[in-house]
VEXDREN-2710 file (C-alpha; in Angstrom, 1 decimal):
% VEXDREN-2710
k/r/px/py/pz
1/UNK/-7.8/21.7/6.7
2/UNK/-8.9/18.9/9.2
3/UNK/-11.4/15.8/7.9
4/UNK/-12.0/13.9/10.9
5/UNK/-13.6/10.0/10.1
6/UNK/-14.9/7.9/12.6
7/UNK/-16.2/4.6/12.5
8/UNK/-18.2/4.2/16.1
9/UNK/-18.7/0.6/15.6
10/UNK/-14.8/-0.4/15.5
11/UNK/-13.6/-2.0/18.2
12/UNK/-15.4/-2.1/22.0
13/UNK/-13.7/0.6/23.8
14/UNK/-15.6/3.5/24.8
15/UNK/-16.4/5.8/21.6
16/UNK/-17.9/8.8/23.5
17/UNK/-15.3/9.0/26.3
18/UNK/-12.6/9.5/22.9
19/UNK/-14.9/11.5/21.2
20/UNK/-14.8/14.1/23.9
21/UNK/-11.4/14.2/24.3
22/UNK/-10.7/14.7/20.7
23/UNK/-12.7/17.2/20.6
24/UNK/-11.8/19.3/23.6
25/UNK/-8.5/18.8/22.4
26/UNK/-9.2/20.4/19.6
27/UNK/-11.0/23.2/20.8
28/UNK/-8.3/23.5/23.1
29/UNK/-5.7/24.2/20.1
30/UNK/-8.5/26.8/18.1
31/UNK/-8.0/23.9/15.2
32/UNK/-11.1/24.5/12.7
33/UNK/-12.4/21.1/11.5
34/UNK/-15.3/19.0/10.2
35/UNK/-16.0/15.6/11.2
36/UNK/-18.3/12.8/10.0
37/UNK/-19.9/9.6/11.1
38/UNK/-19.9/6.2/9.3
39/UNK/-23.0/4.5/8.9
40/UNK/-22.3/1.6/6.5
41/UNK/-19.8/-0.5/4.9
42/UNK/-17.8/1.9/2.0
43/UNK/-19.7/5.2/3.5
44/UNK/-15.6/5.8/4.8
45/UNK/-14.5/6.1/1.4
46/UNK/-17.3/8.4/0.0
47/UNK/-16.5/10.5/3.0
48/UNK/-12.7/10.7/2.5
49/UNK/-13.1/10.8/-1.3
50/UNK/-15.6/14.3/-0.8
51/UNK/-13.5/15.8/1.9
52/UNK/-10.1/15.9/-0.3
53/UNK/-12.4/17.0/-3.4
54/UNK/-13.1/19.9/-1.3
55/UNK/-9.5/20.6/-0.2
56/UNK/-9.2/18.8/3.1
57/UNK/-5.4/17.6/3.0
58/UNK/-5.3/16.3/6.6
59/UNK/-7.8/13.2/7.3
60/UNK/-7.8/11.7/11.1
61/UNK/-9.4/8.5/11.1
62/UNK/-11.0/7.0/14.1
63/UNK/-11.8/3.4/13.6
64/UNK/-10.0/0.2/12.8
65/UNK/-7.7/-1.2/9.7
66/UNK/-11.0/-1.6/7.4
67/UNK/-12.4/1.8/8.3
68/UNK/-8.6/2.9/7.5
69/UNK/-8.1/1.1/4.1
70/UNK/-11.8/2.9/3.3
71/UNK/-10.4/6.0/4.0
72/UNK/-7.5/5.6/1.7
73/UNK/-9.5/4.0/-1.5
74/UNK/-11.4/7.1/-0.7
75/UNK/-8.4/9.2/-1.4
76/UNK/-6.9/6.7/-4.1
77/UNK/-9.9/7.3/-6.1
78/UNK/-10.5/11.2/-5.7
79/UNK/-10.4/13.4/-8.5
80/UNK/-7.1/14.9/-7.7
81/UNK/-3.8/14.6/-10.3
82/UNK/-1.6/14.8/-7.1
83/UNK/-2.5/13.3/-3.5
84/UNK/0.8/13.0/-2.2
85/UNK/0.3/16.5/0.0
86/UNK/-2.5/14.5/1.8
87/UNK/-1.8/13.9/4.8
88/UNK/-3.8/10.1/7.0
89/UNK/-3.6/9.8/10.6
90/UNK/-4.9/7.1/13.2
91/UNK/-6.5/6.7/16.3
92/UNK/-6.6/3.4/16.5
93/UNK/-10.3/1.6/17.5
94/UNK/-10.4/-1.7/15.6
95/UNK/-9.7/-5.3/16.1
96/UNK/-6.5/-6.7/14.6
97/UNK/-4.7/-2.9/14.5
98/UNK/-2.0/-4.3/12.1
99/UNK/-1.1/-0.9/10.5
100/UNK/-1.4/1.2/13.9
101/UNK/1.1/-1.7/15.5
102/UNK/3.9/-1.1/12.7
103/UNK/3.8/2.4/13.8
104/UNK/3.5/1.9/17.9
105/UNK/-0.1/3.3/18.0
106/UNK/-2.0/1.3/20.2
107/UNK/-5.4/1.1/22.5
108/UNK/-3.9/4.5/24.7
109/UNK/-6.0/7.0/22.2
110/UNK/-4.4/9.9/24.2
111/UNK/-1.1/8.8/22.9
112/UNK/-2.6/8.4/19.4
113/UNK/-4.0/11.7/19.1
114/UNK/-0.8/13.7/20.7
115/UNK/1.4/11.1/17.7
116/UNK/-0.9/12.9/15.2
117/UNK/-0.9/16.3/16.5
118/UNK/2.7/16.5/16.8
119/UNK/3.8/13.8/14.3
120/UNK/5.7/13.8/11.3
121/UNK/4.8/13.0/7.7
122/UNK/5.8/9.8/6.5
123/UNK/5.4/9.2/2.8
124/UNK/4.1/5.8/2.4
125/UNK/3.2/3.3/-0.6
126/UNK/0.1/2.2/-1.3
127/UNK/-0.9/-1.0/-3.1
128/UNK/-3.6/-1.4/-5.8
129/UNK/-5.7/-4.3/-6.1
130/UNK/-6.8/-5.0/-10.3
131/UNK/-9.6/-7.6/-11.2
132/UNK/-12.6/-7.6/-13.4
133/UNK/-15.9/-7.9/-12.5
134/UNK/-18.6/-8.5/-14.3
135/UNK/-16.3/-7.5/-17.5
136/UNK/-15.7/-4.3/-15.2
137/UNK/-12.4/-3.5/-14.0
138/UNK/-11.9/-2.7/-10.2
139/UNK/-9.0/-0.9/-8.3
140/UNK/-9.2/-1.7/-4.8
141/UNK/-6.3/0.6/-2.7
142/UNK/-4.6/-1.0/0.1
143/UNK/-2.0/-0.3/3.4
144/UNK/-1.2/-2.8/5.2
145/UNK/-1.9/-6.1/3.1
146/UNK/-3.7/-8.3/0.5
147/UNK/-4.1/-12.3/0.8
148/UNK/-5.2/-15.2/-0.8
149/UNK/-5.6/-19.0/0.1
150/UNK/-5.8/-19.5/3.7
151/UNK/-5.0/-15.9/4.4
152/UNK/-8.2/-14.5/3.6
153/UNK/-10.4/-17.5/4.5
154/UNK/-8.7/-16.8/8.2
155/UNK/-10.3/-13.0/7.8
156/UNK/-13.6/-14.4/6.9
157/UNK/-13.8/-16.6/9.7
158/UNK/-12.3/-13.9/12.3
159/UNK/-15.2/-11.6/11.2
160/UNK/-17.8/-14.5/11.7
161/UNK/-16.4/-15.2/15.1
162/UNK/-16.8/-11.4/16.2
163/UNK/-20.6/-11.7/15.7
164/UNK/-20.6/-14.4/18.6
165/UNK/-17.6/-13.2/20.5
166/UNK/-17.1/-9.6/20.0
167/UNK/-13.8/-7.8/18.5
168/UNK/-10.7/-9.4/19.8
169/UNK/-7.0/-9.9/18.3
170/UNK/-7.3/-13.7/19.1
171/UNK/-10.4/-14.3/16.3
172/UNK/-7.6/-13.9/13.5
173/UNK/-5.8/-16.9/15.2
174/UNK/-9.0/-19.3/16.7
175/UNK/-9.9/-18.1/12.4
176/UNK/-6.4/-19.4/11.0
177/UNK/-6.9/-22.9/13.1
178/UNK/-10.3/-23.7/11.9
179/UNK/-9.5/-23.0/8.3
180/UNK/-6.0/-24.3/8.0
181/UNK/-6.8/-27.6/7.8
182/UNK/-10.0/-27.9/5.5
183/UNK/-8.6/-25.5/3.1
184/UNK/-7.0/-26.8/-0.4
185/UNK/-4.8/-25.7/-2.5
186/UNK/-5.8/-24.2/-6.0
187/UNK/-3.8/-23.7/-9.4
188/UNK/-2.6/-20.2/-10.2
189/UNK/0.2/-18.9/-12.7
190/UNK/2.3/-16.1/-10.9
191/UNK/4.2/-13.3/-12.6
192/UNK/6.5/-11.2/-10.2
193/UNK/8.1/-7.8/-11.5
194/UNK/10.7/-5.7/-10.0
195/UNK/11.8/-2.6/-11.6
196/UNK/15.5/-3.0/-11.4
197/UNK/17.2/-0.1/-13.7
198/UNK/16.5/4.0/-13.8
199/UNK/15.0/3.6/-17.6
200/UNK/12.4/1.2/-16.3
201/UNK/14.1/-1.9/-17.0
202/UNK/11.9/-5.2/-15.4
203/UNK/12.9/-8.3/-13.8
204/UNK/10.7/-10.5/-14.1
205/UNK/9.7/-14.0/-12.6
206/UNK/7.2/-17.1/-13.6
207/UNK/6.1/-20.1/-11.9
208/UNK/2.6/-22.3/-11.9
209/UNK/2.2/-24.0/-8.4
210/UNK/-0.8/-25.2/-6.4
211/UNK/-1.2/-21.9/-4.1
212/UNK/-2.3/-22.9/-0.7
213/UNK/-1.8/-19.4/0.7
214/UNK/0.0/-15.7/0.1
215/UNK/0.4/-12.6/1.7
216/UNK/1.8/-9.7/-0.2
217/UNK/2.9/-7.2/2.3
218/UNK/3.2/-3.7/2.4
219/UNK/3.0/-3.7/6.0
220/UNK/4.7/-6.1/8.2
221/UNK/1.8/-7.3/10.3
222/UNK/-1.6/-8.8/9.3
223/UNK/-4.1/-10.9/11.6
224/UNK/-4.1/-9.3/14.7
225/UNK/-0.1/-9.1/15.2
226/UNK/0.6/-12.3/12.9
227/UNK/4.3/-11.2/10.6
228/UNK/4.0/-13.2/7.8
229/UNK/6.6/-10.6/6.0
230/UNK/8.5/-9.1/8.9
231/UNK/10.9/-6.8/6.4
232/UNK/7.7/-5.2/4.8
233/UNK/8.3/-1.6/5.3
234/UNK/5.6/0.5/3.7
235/UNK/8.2/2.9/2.8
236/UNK/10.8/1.0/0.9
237/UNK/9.0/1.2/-2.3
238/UNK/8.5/-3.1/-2.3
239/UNK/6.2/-5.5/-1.3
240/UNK/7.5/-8.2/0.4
241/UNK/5.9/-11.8/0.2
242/UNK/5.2/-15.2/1.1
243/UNK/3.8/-17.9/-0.8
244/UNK/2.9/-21.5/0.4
245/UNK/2.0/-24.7/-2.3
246/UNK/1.1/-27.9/-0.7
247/UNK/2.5/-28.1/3.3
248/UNK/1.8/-31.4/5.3
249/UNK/0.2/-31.1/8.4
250/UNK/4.1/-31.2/9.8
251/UNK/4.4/-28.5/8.0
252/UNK/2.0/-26.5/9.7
253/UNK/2.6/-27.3/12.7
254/UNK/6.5/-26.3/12.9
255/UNK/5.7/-22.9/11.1
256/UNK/2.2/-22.1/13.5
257/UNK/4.7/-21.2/16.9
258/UNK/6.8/-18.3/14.2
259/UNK/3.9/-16.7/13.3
260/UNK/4.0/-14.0/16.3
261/UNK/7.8/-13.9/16.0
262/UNK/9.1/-13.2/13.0
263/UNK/10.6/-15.9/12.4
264/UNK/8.4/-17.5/9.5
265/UNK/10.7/-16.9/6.6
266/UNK/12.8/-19.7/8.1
267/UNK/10.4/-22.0/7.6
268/UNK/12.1/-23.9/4.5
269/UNK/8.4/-24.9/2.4
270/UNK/7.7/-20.8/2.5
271/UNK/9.1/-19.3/-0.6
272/UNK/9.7/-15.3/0.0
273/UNK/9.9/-12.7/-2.7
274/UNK/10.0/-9.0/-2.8
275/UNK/8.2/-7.1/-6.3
276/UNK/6.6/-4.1/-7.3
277/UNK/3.8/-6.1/-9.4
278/UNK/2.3/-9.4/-8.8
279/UNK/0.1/-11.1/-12.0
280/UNK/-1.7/-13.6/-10.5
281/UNK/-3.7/-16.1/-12.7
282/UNK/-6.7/-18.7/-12.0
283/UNK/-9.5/-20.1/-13.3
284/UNK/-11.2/-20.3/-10.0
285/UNK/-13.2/-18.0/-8.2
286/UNK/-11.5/-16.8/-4.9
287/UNK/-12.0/-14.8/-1.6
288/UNK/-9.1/-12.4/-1.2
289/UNK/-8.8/-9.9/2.3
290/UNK/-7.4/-6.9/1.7
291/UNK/-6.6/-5.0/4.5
292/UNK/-9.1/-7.1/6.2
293/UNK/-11.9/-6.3/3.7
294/UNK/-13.2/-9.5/2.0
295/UNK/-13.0/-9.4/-1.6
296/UNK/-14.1/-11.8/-4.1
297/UNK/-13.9/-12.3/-8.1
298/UNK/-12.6/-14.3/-10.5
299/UNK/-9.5/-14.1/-11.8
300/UNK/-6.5/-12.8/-13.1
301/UNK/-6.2/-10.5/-10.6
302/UNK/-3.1/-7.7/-10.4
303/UNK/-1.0/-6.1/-7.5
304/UNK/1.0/-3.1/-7.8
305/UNK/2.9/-0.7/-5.7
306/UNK/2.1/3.0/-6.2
307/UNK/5.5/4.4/-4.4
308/UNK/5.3/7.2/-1.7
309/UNK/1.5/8.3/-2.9
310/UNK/0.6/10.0/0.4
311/UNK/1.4/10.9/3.5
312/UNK/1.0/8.9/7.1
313/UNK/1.4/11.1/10.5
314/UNK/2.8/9.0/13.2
END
């Protein structure tokens, strides 16, 4: 059973032009199906969340990577012991397209659509995002990334800029400039945790730095085509890292012309890790993106990799 999703407000590219195709398309194949239309911020996952309560196993999003990571926390969070027969495809209509790039989808939605009818099943992890709230404790589901530091104050200025300048890759960047040098470092504790042995045995990892920023990446892309982990393969089981302390302005400048090229674990002041849990802790209260979606509580705050939870079609 088919769930389509679609987000009409991702992206500037023509929604009814798509919308017709899709759905000739799928007249064309006799392929029964229900579709529904955002209409605020979270309604993606309420929508995902009821359609696989009601046996939908196959959900085709329309919209960007926040509509996408919606969809997923809708899924994450359903009622169902087992969700790794569902099945999440894209047609790609956002700004940064971070998850669609990994997998070569990109702005031709024809090409999209025939990847999703005719695709294969990719089991993919899925990272979970822990923090209290109020004495409350949150799991926020996630794809492609989560940040901290300069990382998500770049997505928070990206999504101001797209009120005056509309949705386009380069807000991440013109976002990353104008907060890269007013942002300061804060003190955290970090835990890192790798399952190393069958029976569960951990490796584990301590250090208490200034963090200025981090990216802990499921995916390799984030910001609009920006590889701050360029192994991330969201089908390893691992996240892969990168954590920054203190970097002088020389700093900055010799690692801002490898952001687009993966070449930014070279950069010597980056430390890179790999994990299956991240404990970070902080007595101060901090924005964090995840997949784009701005976040914000205080602290400690977990990450963990659920390994091969559900499917992607590409």
């Amino acid at each position: 059973m088919l769930g389509v999703i679609i987000n009409t407000k991702a992206g500037k590219r023509s929604y009814l032009r798509q919308r017709y195709y899709l759905f000739d398309l799928l007249k064309s194949q006799q392929m029964a199906y229900t579709y529904h239309i955002t209409r605020y911020a979270g309604h993606a996952s309420e929508l995902s969340r009821m359609l696989v309560e009601q046996g939908y196993d196959r959900l085709l999003v329309l919209g960007g990577d926040g509509t996408l990571s919606e969809v997923i926390n809708g899924v994450m969070h359903a009622s169902l012991s087992d969700k790794s027969h569902i099945s999440v495809g894209l047609m790609p209509r956002g700004t940064g397209n971070d998850w669609g790039r990994y997998w070569g989808l990109d702005k031709d939605y024809k090409k999209s659509l025939a990847r999703f009818f005719s695709g294969t099943p990719h089991p993919i992890d899925v990272g979970c995002l822990t923090l209290r709230r109020a004495g409350v404790e949150e799991k926020h589901y996630f794809v492609n990334s989560v940040g901290f530091g300069i990382d998500a104050r770049t997505c928070e200025r990206a999504q101001v800029l797209k009120y005056y300048v509309g949705s386009h890759g380069l807000n991440y960047f013109f976002g990353l400039l104008s907060a890269v040098f007013t942002h300061r470092s804060i003190p955290v504790l970090m835990q890192v945790e790798h399952d190393v042995t069958e029976s569960g045995e951990c490796s584990r990892q301590e250090w208490q730095q200034p963090l200025f920023t981090m990216n802990i990446g499921n995916g390799p892309f984030s910001g609009g085509g920006i590889r701050q982990n360029p192994d991330a393969d969201p089908t390893d089981g691992l996240f892969h890292a990168m954590f920054v302390t203190t970097p002088s302005f020389k700093d900055i400048m010799r690692a801002l012309p490898k952001l687009f090229n993966g070449r930014l674990p070279e950069v010597e002041f980056i430390r890179n890790f790999t994990a299956q849990r991240v404990l970070i802790q902080t007595d101060e209260h901090i924005v964090i993106e995840k997949d784009g979606i701005l976040v914000d509580a205080c602290g400690p705050y977990e990450v963990s990799l659920i390994p091969h939870a559900l499917n992607f079609i590409a």
